[in-house]
ZAVO-892938 format. One line per 10 residues: number of its first residue (from 1); their letters; for each residue y, x, z of N, C-alpha, C. Coordinates in nm, 3 decimals. Atoms other than C-alpha are relative to their C-alpha. Example, Ala and Ser with C-alpha at 12.3 -4.5 7.8 and 13.67 -1.06 7.14 Angstrom:
2
1 = AS = -0.119 0.089 0.000 -0.450 1.230 0.780 0.120 0.090 0.000 ~ -0.119 -0.082 -0.006 -0.106 1.367 0.714 0.109 -0.077 0.073
END
This chain:
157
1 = XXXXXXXXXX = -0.110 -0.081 -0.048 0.385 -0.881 -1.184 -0.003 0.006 0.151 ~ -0.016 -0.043 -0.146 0.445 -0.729 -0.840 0.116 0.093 0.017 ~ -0.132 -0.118 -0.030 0.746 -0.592 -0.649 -0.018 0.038 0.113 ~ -0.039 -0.099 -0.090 0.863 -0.339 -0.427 0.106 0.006 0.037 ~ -0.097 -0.048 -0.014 1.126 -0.252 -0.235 0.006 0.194 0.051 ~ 0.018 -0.189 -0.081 1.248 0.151 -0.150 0.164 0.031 -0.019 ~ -0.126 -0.050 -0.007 1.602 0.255 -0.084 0.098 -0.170 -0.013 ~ -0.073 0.042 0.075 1.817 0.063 -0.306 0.005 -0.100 -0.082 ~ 0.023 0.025 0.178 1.632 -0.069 -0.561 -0.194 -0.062 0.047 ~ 0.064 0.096 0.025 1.373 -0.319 -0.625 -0.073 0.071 -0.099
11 = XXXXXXXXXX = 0.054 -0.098 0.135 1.085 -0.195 -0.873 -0.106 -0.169 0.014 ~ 0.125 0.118 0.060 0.844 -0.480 -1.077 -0.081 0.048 -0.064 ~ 0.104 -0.058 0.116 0.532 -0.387 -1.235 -0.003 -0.089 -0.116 ~ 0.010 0.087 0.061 0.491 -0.543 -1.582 -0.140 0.082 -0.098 ~ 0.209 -0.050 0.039 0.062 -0.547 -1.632 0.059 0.020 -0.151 ~ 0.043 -0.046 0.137 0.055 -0.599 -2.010 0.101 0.096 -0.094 ~ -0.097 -0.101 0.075 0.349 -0.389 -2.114 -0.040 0.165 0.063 ~ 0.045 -0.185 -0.028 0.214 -0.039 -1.885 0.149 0.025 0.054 ~ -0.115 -0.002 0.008 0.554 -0.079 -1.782 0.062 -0.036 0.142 ~ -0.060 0.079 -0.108 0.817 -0.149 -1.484 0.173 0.015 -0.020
21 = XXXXXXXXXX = -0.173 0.054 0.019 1.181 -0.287 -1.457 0.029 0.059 0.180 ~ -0.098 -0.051 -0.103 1.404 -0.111 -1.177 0.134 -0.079 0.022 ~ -0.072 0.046 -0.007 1.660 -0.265 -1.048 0.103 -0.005 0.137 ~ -0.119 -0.081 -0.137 1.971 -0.202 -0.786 0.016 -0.152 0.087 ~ 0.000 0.105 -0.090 1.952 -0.486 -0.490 0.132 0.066 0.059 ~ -0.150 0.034 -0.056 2.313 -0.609 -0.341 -0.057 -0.006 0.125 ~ 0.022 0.060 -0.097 2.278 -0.587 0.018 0.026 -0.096 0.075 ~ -0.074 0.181 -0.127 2.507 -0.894 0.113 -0.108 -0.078 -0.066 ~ 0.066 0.125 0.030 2.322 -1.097 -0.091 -0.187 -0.026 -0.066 ~ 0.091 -0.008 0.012 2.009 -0.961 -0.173 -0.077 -0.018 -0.187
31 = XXXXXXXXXX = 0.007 0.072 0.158 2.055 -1.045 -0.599 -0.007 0.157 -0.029 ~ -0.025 -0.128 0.121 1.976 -0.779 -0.896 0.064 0.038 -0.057 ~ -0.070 0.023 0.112 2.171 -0.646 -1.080 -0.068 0.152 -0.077 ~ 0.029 -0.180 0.022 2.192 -0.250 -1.322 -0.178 -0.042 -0.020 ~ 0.152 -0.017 0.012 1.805 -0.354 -1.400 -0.024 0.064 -0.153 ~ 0.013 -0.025 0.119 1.620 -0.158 -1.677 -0.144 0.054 0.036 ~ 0.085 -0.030 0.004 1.287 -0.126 -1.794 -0.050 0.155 -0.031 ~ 0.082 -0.147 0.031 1.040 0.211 -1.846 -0.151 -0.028 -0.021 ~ 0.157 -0.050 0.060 0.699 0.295 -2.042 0.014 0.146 0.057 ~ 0.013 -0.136 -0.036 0.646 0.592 -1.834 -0.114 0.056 -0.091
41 = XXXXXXXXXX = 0.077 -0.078 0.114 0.450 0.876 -2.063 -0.076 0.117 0.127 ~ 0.048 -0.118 -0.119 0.201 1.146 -1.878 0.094 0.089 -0.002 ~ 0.142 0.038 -0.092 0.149 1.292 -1.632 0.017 -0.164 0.044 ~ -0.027 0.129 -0.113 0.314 0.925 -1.510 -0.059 -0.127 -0.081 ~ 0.003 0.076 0.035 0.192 0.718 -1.739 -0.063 -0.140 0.100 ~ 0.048 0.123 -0.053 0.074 0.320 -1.622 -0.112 -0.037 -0.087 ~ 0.096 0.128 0.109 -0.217 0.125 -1.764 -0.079 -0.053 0.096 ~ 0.027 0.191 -0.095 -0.256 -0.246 -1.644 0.057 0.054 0.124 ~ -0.038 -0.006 -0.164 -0.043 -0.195 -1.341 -0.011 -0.101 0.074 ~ 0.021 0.084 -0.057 -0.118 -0.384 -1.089 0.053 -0.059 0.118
51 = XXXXXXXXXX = -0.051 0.027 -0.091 -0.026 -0.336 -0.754 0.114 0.131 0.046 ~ -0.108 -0.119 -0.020 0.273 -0.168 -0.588 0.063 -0.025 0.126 ~ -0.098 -0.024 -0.128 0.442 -0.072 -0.264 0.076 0.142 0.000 ~ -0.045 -0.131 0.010 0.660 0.214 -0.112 -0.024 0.018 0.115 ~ 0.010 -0.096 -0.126 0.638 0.431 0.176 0.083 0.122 0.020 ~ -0.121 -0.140 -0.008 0.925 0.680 0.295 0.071 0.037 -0.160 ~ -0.063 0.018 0.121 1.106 0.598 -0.043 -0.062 0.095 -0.110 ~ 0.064 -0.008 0.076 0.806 0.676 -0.249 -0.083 -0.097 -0.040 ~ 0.129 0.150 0.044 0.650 0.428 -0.484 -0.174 0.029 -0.071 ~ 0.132 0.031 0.041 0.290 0.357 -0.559 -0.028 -0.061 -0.071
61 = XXXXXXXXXX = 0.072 0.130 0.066 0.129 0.172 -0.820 -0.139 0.005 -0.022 ~ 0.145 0.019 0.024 -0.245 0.096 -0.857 -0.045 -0.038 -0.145 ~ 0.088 0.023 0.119 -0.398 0.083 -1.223 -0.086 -0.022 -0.024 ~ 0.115 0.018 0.017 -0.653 -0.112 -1.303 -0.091 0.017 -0.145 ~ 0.087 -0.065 0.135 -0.755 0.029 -1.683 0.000 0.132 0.052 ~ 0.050 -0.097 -0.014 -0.743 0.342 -1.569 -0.039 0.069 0.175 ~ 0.088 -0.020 -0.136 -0.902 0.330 -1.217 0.049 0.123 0.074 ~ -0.087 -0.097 -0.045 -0.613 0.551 -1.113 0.116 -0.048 0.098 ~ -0.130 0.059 -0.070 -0.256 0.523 -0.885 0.071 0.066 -0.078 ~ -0.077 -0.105 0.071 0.049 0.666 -1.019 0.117 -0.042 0.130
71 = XXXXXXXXXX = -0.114 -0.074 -0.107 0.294 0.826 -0.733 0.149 0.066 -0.038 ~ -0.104 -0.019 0.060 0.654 0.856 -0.824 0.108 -0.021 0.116 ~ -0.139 -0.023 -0.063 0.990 0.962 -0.641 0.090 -0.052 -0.079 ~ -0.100 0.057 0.077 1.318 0.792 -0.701 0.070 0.057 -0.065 ~ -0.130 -0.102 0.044 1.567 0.974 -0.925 0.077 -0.067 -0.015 ~ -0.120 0.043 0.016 1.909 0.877 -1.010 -0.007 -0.135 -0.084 ~ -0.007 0.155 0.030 1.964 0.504 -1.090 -0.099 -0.073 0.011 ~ 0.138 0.092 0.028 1.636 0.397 -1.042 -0.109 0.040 -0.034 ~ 0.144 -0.064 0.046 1.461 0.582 -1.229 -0.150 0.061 0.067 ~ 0.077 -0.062 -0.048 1.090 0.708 -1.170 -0.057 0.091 -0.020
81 = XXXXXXXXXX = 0.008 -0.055 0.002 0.986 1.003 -1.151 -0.199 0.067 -0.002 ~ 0.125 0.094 -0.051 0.571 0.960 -1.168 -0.101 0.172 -0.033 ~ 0.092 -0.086 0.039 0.240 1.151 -1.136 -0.106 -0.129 -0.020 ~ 0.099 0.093 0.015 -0.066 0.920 -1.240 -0.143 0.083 0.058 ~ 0.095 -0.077 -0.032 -0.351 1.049 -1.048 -0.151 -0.056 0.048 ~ 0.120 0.035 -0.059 -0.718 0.978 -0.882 -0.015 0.052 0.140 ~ 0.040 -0.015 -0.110 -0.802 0.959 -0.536 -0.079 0.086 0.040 ~ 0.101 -0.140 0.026 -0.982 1.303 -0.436 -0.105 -0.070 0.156 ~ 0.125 0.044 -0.103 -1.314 1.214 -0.229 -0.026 -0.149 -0.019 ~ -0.004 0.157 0.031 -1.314 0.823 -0.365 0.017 -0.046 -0.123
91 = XXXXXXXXXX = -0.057 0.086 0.091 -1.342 0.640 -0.673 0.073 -0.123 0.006 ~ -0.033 0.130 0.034 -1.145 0.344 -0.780 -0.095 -0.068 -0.121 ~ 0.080 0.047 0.101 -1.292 0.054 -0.951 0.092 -0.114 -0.040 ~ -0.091 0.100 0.056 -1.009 -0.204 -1.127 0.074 0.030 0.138 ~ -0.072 0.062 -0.144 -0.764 -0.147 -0.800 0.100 -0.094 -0.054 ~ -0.103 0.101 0.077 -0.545 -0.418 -0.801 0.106 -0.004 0.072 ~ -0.123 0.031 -0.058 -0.330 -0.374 -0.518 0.021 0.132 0.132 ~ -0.016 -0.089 -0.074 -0.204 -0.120 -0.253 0.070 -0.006 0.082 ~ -0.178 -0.029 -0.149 0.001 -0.085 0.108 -0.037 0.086 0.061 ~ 0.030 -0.093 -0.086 0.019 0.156 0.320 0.073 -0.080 0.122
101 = XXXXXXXXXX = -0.056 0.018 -0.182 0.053 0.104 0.712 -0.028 0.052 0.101 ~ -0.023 -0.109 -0.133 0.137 0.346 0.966 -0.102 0.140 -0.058 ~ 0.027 -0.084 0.072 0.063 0.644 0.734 -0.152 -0.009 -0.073 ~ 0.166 -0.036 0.119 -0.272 0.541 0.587 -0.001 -0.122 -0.136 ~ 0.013 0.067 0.149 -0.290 0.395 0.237 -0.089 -0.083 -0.029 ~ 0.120 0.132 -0.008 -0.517 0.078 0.169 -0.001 -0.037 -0.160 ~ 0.002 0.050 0.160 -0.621 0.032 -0.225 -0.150 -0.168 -0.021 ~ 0.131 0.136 0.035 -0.830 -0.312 -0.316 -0.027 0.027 -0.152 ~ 0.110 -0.009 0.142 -1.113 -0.245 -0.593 -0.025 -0.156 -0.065 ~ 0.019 0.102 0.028 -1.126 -0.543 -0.732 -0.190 -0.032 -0.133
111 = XXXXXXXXXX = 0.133 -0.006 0.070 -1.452 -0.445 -0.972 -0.091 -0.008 0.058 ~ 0.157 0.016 -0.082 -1.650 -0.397 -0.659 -0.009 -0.092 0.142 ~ -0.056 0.051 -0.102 -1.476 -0.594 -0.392 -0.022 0.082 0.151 ~ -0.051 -0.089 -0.091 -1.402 -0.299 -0.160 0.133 0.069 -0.020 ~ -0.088 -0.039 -0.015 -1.143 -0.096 -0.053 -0.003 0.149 -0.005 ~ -0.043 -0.140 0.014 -0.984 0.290 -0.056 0.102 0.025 0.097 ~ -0.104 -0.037 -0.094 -0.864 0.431 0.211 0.083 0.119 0.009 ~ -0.046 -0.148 0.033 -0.651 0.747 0.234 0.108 0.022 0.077 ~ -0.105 -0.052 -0.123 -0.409 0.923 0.476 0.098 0.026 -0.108 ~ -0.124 -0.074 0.069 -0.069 1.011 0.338 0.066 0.076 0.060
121 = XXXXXXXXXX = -0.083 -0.100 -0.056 0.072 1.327 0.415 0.143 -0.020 -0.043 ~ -0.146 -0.005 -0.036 0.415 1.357 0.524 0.076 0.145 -0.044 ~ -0.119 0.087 0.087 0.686 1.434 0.326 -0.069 -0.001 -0.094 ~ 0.079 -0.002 0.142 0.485 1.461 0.008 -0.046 -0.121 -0.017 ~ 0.018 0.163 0.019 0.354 1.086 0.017 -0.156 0.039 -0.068 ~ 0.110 -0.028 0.036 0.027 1.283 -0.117 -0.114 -0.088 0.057 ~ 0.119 0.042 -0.044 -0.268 1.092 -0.065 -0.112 0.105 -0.008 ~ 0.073 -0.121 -0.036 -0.549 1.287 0.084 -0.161 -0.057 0.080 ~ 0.178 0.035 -0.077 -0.967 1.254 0.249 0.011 -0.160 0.004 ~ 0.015 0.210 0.010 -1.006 0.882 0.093 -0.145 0.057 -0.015
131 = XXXXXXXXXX = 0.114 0.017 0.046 -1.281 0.732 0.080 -0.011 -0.166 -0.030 ~ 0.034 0.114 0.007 -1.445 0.396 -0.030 -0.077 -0.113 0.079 ~ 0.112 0.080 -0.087 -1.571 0.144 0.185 -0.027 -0.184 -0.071 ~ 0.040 0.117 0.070 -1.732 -0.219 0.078 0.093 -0.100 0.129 ~ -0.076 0.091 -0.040 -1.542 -0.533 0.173 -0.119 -0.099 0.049 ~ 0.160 0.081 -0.051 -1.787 -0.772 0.431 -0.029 -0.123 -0.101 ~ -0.013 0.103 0.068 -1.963 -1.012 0.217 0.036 -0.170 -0.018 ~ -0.064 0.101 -0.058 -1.767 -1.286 0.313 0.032 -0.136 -0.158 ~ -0.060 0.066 0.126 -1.650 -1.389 -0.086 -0.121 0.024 -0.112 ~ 0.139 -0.005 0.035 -1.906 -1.469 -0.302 0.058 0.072 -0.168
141 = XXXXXXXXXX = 0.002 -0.047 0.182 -1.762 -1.312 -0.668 0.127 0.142 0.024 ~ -0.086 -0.093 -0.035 -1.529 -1.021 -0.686 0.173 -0.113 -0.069 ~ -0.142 0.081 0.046 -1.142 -1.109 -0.778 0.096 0.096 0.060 ~ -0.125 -0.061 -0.057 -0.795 -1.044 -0.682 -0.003 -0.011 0.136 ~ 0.043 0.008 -0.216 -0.824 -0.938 -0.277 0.172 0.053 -0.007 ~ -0.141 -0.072 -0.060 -0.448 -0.893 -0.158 0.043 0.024 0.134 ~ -0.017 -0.034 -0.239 -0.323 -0.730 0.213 0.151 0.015 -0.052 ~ -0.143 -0.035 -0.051 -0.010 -0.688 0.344 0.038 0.025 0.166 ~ -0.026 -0.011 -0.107 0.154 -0.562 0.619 0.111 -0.054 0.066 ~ -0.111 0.041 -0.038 0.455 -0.702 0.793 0.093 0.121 0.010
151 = XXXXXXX = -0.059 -0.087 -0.032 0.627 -0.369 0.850 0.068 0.095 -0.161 ~ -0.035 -0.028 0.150 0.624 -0.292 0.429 0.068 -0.081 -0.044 ~ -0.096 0.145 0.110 0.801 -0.645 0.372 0.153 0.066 0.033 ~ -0.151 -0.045 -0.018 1.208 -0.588 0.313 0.034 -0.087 0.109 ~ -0.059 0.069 -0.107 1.413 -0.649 0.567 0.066 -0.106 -0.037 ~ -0.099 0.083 -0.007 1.552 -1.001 0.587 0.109 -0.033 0.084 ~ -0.132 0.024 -0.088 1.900 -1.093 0.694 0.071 -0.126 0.067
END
């Protein structure tokens, strides 16, 4: 499992269900409450979700059975609103995880131990001219590679 924050609301991926739980964050105190799960169906469907962030209160998730992302706007209560798509100019290979920072999008392959890079156009959150580059051989087997940025973490109070 992996979370997100975007607006309001807290989102969890749940891998073996294809699935994620939404949920409305208290700002005094930072607790869940109003949470409810979704099997999104195409175009949005999930399979093996993996990784997830947001960017300009659009969420991302990375799929690693189907070597895809799926891009989804918030709708009313939580809900998501999803496209499941492929990176145009780049394959994925198992991604397992995703951030974006300072408009460019960062996916980790975990099948080949490289990365996916990709600009995100503004307002659309579209990802756009990715490509794949190899990760230095620094790790000797492939696996779970995770990034982060400081500027994607929620604000603490």
């Amino acid at each position: 499992m992996r979370i997100a924050f975007a607006g309001d609301f807290a989102f969890i991926t749940l891998f073996a269900n294809n699935a994620y739980l939404s949920c409305v964050v208290d700002p005094s105190n930072g607790t869940f409450s109003n949470c409810s799960g979704d099997i999104p169906v195409a175009p949005g469907e999930l399979s093996y979700p993996a990784g997830i962030t947001s960017y300009n209160d659009i969420v991302y998730i990375t799929n690693i059975q189907g070597n895809s992302y799926t891009q989804c706007t918030i709708g009313v209560g939580g809900a998501l609103n999803c496209n499941t798509l492929v990176p145009s100019g780049a394959t994925l290979a198992a991604p397992a995880g995703i951030k974006i920072n300072n408009g460019i999008a960062y996916i980790v392959n975990q099948a080949e131990s490289s990365y996916t890079q990709c600009n995100v156009a503004t307002p659309s959150g579209d990802l756009y001219s990715c490509a794949t580059y190899l990760l230095p051989d620094v790790i000797d087997k492939t696996g779970y590679i995770g990034i982060d940025f400081a500027n994607n973490l929620p604000p603490t109070n």
